[in-house]
C-alpha positions as CSV (number, residue, x, y, z in Angstrom):
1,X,-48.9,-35.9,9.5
2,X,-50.7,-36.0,13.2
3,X,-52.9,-33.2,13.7
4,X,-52.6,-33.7,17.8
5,X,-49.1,-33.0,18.7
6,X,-50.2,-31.4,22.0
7,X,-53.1,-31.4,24.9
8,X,-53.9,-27.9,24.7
9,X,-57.6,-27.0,24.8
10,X,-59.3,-25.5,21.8
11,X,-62.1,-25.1,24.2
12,X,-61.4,-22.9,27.1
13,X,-63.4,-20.0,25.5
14,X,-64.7,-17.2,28.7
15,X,-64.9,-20.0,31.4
16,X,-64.6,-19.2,35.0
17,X,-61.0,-18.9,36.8
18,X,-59.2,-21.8,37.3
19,X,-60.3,-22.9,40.4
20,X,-58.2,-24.6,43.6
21,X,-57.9,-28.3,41.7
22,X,-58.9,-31.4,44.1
23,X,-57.4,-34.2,44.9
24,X,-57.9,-37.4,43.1
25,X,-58.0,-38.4,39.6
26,X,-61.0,-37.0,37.3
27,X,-62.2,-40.2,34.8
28,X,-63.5,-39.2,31.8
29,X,-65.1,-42.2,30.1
30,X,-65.9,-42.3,26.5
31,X,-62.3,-40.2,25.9
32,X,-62.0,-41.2,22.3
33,X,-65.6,-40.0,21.7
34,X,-66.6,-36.6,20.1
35,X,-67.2,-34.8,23.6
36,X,-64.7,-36.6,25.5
37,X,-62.3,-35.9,23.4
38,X,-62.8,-32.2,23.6
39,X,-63.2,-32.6,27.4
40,X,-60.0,-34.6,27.9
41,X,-57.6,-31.7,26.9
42,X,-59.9,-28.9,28.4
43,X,-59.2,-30.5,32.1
44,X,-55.7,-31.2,31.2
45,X,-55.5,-27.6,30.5
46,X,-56.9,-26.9,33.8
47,X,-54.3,-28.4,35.8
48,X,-56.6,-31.6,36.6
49,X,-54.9,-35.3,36.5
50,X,-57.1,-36.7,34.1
51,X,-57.3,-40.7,32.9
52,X,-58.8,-41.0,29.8
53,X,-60.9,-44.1,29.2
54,X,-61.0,-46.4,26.0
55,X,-62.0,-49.2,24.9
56,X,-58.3,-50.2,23.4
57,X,-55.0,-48.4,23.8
58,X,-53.4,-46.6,21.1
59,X,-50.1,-44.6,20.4
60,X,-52.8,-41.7,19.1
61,X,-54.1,-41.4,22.3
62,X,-50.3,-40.9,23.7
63,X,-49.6,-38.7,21.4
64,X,-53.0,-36.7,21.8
65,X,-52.8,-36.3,25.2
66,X,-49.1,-36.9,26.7
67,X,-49.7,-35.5,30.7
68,X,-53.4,-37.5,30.9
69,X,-53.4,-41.4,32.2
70,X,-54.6,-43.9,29.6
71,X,-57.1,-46.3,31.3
72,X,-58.6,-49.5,29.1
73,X,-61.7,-50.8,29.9
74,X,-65.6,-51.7,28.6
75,X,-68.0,-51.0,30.6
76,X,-70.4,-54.0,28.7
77,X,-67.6,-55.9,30.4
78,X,-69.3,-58.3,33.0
79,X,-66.0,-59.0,35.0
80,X,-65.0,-55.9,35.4
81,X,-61.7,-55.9,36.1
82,X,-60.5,-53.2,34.1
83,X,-63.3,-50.5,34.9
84,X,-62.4,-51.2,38.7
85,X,-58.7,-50.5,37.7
86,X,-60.0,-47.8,35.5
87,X,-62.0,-46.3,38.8
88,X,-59.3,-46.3,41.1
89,X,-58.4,-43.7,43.3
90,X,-60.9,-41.8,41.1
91,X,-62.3,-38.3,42.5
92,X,-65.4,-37.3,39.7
93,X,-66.2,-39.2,37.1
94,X,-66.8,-38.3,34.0
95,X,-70.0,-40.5,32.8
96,X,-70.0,-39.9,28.2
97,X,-71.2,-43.4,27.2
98,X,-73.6,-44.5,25.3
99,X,-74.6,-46.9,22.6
100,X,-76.5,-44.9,19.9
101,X,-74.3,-46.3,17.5
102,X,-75.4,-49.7,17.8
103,X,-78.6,-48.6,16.0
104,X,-82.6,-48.6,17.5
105,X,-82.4,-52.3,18.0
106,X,-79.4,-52.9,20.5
107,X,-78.5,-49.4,21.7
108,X,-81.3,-49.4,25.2
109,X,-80.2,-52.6,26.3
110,X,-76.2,-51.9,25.8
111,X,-77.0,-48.4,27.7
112,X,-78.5,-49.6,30.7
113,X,-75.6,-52.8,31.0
114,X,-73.2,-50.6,30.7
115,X,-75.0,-48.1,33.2
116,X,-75.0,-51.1,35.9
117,X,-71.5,-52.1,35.6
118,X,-70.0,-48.5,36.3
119,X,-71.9,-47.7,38.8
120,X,-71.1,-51.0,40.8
121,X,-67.6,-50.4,39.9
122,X,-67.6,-47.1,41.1
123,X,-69.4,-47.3,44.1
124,X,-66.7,-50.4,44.7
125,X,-63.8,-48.1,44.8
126,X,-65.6,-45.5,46.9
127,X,-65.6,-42.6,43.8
128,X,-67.1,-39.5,45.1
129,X,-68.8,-38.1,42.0
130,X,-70.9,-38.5,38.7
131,X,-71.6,-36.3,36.0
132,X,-73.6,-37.8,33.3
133,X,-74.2,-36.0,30.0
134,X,-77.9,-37.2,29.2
135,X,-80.7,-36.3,26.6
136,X,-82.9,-33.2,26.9
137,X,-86.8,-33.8,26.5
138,X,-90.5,-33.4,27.8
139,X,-91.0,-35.9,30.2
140,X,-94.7,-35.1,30.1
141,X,-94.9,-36.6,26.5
142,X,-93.8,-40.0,25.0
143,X,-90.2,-39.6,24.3
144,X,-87.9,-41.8,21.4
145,X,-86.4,-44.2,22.5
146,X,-82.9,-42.4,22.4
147,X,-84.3,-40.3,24.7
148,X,-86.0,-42.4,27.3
149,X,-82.9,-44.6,26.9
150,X,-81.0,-41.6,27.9
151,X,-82.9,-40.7,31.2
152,X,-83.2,-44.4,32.0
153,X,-79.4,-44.5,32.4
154,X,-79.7,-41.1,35.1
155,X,-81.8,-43.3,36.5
156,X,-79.6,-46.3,36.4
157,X,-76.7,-44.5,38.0
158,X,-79.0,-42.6,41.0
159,X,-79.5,-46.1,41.9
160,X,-76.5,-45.9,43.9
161,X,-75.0,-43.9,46.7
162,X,-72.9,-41.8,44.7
163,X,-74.4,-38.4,44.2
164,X,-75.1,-38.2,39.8
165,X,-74.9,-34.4,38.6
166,X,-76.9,-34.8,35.5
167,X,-76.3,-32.5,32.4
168,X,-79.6,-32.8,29.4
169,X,-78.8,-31.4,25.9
170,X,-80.2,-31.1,23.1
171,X,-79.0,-30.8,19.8
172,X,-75.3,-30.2,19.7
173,X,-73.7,-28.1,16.9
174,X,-70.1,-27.9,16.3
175,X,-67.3,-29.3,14.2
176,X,-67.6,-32.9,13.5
177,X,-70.7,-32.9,15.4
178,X,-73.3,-35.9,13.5
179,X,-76.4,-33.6,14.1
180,X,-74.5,-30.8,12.4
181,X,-73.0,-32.9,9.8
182,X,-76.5,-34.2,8.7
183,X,-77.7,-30.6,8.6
184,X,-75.1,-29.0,6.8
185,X,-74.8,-31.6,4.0
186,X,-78.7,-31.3,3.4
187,X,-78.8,-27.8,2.9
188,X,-75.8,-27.8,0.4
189,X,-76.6,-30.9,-1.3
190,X,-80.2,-30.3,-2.0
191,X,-82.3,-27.4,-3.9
192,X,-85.3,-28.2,-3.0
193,X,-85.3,-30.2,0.8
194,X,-88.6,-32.3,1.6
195,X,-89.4,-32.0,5.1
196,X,-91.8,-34.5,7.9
197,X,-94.4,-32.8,9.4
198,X,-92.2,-33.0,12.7
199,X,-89.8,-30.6,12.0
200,X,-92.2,-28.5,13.1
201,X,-91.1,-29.5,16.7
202,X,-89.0,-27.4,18.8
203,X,-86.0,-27.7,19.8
204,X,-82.9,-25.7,21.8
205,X,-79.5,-26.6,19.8
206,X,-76.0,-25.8,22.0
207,X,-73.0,-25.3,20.9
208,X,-70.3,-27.9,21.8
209,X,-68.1,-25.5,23.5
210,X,-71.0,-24.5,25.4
211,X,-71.6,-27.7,26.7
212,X,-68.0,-28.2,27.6
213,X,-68.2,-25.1,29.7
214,X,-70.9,-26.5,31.7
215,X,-69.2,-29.5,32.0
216,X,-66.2,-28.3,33.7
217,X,-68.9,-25.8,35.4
218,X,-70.6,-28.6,36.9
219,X,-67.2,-30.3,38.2
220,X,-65.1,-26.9,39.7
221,X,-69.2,-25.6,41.3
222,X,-69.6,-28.2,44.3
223,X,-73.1,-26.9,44.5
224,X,-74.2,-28.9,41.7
225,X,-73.4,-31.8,43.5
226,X,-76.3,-34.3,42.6
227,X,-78.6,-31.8,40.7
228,X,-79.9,-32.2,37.0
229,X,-79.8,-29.5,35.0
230,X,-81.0,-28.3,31.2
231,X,-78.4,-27.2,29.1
232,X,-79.0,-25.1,25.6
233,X,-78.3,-22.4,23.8
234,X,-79.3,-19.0,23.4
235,X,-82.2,-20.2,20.5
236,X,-85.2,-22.2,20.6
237,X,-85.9,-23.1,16.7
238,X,-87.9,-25.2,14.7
239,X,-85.7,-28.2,12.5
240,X,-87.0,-26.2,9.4
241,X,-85.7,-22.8,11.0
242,X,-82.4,-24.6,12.0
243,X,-82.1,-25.6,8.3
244,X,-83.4,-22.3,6.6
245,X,-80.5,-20.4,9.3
246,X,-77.7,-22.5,8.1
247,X,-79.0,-22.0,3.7
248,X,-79.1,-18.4,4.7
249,X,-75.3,-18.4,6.3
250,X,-74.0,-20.6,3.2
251,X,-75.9,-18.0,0.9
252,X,-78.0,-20.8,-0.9
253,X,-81.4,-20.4,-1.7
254,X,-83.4,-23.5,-0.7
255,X,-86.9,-24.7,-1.4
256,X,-89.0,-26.5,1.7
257,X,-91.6,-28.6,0.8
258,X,-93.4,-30.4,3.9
259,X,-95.1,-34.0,3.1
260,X,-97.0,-35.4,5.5
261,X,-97.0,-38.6,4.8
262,X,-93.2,-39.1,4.9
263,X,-92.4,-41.0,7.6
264,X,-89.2,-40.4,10.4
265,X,-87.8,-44.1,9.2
266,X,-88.2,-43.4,5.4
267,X,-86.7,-39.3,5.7
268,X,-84.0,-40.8,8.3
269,X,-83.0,-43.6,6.0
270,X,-82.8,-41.0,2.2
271,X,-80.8,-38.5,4.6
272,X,-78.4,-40.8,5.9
273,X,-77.4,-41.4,1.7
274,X,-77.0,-37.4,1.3
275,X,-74.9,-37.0,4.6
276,X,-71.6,-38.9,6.1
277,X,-73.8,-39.8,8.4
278,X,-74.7,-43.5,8.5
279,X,-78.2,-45.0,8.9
280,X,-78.0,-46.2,12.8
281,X,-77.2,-43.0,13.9
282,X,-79.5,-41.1,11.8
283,X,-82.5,-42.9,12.6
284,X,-81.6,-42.8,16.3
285,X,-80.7,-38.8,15.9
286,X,-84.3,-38.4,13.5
287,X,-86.8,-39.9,15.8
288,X,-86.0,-37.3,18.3
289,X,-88.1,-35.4,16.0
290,X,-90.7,-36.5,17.3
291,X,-90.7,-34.4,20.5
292,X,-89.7,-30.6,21.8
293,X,-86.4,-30.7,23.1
294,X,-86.6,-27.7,24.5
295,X,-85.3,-26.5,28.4
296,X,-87.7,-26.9,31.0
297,X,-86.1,-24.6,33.4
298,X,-82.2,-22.6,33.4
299,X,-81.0,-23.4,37.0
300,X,-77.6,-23.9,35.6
301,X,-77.2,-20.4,34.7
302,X,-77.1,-19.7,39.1
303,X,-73.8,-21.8,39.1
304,X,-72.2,-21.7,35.9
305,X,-73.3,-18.2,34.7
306,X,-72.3,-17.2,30.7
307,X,-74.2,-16.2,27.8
308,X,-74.7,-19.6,26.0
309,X,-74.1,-19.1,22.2
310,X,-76.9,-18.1,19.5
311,X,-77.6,-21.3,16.9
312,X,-76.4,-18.7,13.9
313,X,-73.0,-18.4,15.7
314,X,-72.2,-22.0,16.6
315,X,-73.1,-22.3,13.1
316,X,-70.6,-19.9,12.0
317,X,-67.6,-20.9,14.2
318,X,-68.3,-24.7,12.9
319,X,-68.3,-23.5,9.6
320,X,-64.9,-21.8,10.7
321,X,-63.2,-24.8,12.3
322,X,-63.8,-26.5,9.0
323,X,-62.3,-23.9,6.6
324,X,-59.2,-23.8,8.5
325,X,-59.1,-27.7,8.8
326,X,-59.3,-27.5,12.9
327,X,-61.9,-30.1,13.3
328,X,-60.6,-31.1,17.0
329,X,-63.1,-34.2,17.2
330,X,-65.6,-36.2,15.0
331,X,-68.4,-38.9,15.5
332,X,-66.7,-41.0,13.1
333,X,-63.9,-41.4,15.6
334,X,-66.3,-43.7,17.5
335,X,-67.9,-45.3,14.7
336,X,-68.6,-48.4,14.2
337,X,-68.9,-49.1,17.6
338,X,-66.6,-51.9,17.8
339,X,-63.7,-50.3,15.5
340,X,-61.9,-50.3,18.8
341,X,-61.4,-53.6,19.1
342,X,-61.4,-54.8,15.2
343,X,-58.4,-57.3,14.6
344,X,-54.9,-55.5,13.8
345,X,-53.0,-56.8,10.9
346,X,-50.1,-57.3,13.1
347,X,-52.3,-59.5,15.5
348,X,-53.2,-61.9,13.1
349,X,-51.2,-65.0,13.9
350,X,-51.0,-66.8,10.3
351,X,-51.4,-63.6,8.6
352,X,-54.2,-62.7,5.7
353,X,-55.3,-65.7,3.3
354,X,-54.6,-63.5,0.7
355,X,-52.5,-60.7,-1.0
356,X,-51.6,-59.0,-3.8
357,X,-48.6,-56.4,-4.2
358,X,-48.1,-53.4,-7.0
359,X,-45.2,-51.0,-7.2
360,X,-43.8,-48.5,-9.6
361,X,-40.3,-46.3,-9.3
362,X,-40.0,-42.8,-9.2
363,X,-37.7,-40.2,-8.6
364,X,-39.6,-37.9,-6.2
365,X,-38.6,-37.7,-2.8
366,X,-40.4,-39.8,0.1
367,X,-42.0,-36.9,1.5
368,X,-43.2,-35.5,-1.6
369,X,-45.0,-39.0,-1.7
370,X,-46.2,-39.5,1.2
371,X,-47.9,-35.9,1.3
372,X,-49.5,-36.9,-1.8
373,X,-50.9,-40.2,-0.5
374,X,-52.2,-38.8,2.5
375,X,-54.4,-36.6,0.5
376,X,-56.5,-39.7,-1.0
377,X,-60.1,-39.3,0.0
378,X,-62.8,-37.2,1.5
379,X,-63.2,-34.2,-1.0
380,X,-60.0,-34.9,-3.2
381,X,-61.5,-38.6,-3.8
382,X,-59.5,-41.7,-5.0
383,X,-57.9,-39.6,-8.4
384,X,-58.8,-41.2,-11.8
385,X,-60.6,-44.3,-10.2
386,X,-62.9,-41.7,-8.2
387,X,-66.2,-43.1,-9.6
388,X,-65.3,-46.7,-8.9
389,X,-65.1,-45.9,-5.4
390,X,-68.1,-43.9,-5.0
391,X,-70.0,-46.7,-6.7
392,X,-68.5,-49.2,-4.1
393,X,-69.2,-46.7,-1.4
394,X,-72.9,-46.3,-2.5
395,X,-73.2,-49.5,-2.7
396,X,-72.1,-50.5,1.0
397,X,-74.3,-47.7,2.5
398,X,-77.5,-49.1,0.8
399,X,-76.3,-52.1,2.8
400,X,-75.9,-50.5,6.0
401,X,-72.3,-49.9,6.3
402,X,-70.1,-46.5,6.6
403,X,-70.0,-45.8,2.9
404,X,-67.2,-43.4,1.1
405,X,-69.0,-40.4,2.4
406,X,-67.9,-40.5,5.4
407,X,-65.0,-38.4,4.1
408,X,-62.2,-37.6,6.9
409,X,-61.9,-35.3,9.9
410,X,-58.9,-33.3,8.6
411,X,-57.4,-33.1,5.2
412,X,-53.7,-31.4,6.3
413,X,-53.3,-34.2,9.0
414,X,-53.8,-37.2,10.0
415,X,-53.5,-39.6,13.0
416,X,-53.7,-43.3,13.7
417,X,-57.6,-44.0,14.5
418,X,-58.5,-41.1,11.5
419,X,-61.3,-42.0,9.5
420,X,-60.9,-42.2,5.6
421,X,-64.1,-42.8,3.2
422,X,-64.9,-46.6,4.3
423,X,-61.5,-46.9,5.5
424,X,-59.5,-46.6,9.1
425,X,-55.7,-45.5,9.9
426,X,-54.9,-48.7,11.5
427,X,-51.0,-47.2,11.0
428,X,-48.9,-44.1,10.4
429,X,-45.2,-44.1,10.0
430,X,-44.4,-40.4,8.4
431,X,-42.8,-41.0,4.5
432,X,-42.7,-44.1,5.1
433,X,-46.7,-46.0,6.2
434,X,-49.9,-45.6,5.5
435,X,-51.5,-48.8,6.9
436,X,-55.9,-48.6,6.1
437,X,-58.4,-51.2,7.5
438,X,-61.7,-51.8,5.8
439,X,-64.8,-50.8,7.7
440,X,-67.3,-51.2,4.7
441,X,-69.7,-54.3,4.5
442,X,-67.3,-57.4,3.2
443,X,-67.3,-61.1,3.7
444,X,-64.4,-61.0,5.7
445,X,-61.4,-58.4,5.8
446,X,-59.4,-55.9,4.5
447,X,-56.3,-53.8,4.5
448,X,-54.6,-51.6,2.1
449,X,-50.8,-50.8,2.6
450,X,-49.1,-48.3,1.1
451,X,-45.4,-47.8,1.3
452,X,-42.5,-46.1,0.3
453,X,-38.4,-47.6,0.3
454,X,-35.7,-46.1,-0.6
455,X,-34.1,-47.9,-3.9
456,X,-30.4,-47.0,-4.7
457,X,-31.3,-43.5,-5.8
458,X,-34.9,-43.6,-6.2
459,X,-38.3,-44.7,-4.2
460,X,-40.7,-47.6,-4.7
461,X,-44.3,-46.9,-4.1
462,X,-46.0,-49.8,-3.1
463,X,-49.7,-50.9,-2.4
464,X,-50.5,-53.9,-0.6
465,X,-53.7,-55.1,-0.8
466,X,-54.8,-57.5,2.2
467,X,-57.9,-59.9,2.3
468,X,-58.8,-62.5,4.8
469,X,-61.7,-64.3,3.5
470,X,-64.7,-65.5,5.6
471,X,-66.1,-68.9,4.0
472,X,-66.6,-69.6,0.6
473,X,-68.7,-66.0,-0.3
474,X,-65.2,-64.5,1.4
475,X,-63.0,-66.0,-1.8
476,X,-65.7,-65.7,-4.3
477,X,-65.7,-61.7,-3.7
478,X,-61.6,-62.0,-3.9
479,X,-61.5,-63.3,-6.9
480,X,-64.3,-61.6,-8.6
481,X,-62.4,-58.3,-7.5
482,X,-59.2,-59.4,-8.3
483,X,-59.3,-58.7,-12.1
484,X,-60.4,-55.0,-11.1
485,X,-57.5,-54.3,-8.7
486,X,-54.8,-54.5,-11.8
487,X,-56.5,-51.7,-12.9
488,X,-57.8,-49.8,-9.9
489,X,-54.9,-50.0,-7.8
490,X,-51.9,-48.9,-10.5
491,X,-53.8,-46.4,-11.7
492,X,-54.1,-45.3,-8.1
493,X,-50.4,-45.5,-7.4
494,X,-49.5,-43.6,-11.0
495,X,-52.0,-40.7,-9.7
496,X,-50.1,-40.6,-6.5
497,X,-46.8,-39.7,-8.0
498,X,-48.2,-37.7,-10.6
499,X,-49.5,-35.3,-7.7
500,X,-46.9,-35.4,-5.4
């Protein structure tokens, strides 16, 4: 069911001719993020050798991108060992991290750590170039702290002798994009949308393929060698206008109200329950109202020249990559921050403390089974036990956590790493495994195991339902569920084969 059986770019739009490629490897950090994963196959593409960066290796990222290195290494790493090994015989590096997931709290100091590290690393192994993707905004007024954390990691990495070619966008807009996902799911969840005085600010939103164009600009133009540049597109809007543009493309008639005296944190937090979007990020993403991100000059355009796309069209072609299920990258891929390097169920040496099976026997091939199971979630729900799993998931995003409507990136395909509702592919073995670990709020945790064996002449479905319990609130909340799963999870199995 993988969705990433090749590393061709869905990217490479009206760039500039392939230019003569360097020597050395180009690093692009971050690889399993929303840009870098769009920027990994673009340089593949273009004939670059490319090592891909992550946190943890994964057959997906094989499989995703078969002629690039895989490199594995944390920057937040104090040793580092494995970012030296990652930096080695490295030509430009690609510089996409950052910690806005980690919410307003931990995300500055995690930024400017990891900052210090790679550039001590790189400078170690003699790397001749940095391009860092940072934030765009006014300097000349107070800036959020996403922002400000933003340019102090520029800063950070100019520190050093390595010449830093600094990129500052805006508001990106594209498939899978968070800022786009916030905005669309307003607009078609609510009639009437209640707005801060703040979206009044300005702003200059880009489309994602745009800003992959001047990324690969920035690396083939040796000119741009140590400059910072504003990126953006073709508009400068108003949030409202961005809004009212997108009701008017999904012909639905919306009503804004402005309030003044509702707050960023308050509009932040009642957005991020309407939206896939969790609370961290849209509080981090929201208080960037607070300022004009708008471009202070267009330098860029003398070494990377093309007409950056309007806001209505990168609205359009998002809307497009959706319809036809081509959503390349998402920001769930990277969220939570430390799915990466969450316990496996195969790791765990004495296994899960507890687990409870259910099965039923059916005649219908393994494929036609297996197709069906891989459709649970995102807009087709959980089947007859929907509203049980909404509840849950509403219940874990008032607590913070990922929630069930974070949906899924694709609904034809799926990988290892793919995001489902609260849940993670963990494994994918095609009619055969679905292996799903928990990201919601729990006391400990969880896996759910579906499989499919071949019985004489018929299949057994199967569900597995894993729980490793964290103190005593860890086995209370398995034995108060317990009584529910009887229920939950054979009707879940019956509505599998019924479908399939």
């Amino acid at each position: 069911m993988s969705s990433h059986s090749s590393d061709a770019s869905p990217e490479s739009g009206n760039l500039a001719p392939i230019p003569k490629i360097r020597d050395g490897v180009v690093l692009v950090t971050g690889a399993a993020g929303y840009i870098g994963g769009r920027l990994v196959p673009e340089l593949l593409t273009r004939g670059y050798r490319v090592r891909a960066m992550v946190r943890r290796d994964s057959p997906e990222y094989h499989a995703r991108w078969p002629r690039a290195e895989i490199a594995v290494a944390d920057a937040l790493d104090e040793r580092m060992e494995d970012l030296e090994k990652a930096l080695e015989g490295v030509d430009t590096a690609f510089y996409l991290l950052h910690s806005l997931f980690l919410g307003l709290k931990k995300f500055e100091a995690a930024d400017i750590k990891a900052a210090i590290n790679f550039r001590k690393a790189a400078q170690k192994k003699n790397v001749r170039r940095i391009i860092y993707l940072g934030g765009l905004g006014d300097i000349r007024s107070p800036l959020s702290s996403h922002l400000r954390s933003r340019m102090e990691v520029a800063e950070e990495l100019k520190r050093g002798p390595i010449p830093v070619t600094i990129l500052r966008a805006g508001v990106i807009i594209g498939s899978g994009s968070s800022s786009y996902e916030i905005i669309q799911h307003l607009v078609r969840r609510l009639e009437v949308i209640f707005m801060p005085s703040l979206a009044k600010n300005r702003c200059q939103p880009i489309a994602v393929r745009d800003v992959i164009k001047y990324l690969v600009g920035t690396l083939e133009v040796p000119e741009t060698t140590g400059g910072h540049f504003d990126i953006g597109g073709a508009d400068v809007l108003t949030y409202e206008e961005m809004l009212r543009v997108l009701s008017q493309t999904l012909q639905k008639r919306r009503i804004f109200i402005y309030l003044p005296f509702l707050g960023l944190r308050v509009f932040a937090y009642l957005a991020s329950l309407l939206t896939p979007v969790p609370a961290p990020i849209t509080k981090c993403l929201m208080e960037g109202l607070k300022n004009e991100v708008v471009c202070q000059e267009n330098r860029i355009k003398e070494y990377v020249p093309f007409e950056p796309l309007p806001y209505k069209d990168a609205v359009v072609l998002a809307l497009g990559r959706e319809e036809q299920d081509q959503v390349r990258t998402r920001w769930s891929d990277a969220y939570p921050p430390a799915h990466g390097l969450a316990v496996k169920l195969h790791e765990m040496e004495t296994g899960p403390c507890y687990s409870a099976r259910y099965s039923l026997m059916t005649g219908k091939s393994a494929a036609s089974l297996f197709g069906s199971l891989c459709n649970i979630g995102g807009k087709e729900g959980w089947f007859e036990n929907n509203w049980l799993w909404r509840m849950r998931g509403m219940i874990d995003r008032i607590l913070g956590g990922v929630g069930t409507s974070r949906g899924r990136r694709s609904y034809g395909g799926l990988m290892i790493n793919d995001v489902i509702d609260f849940w993670r592919i963990e494994d994918l073995r095609e009619d055969q495994r679905l292996l799903l670990r928990a990201e919601m709020k729990l006391p400990g945790k969880a896996w759910l195991e579906f499989s499919i064996e071949e019985v004489d002449a018929s299949r057994r479905l199967s569900l597995l339902a894993h729980y490793d319990a964290e103190g005593f609130w860890g086995k209370a909340y398995w034995y108060a569920c317990l009584p529910f799963h009887h229920f939950i999870f054979k009707d879940l199995l019956a509505a599998i084969e019924k479908r399939s």
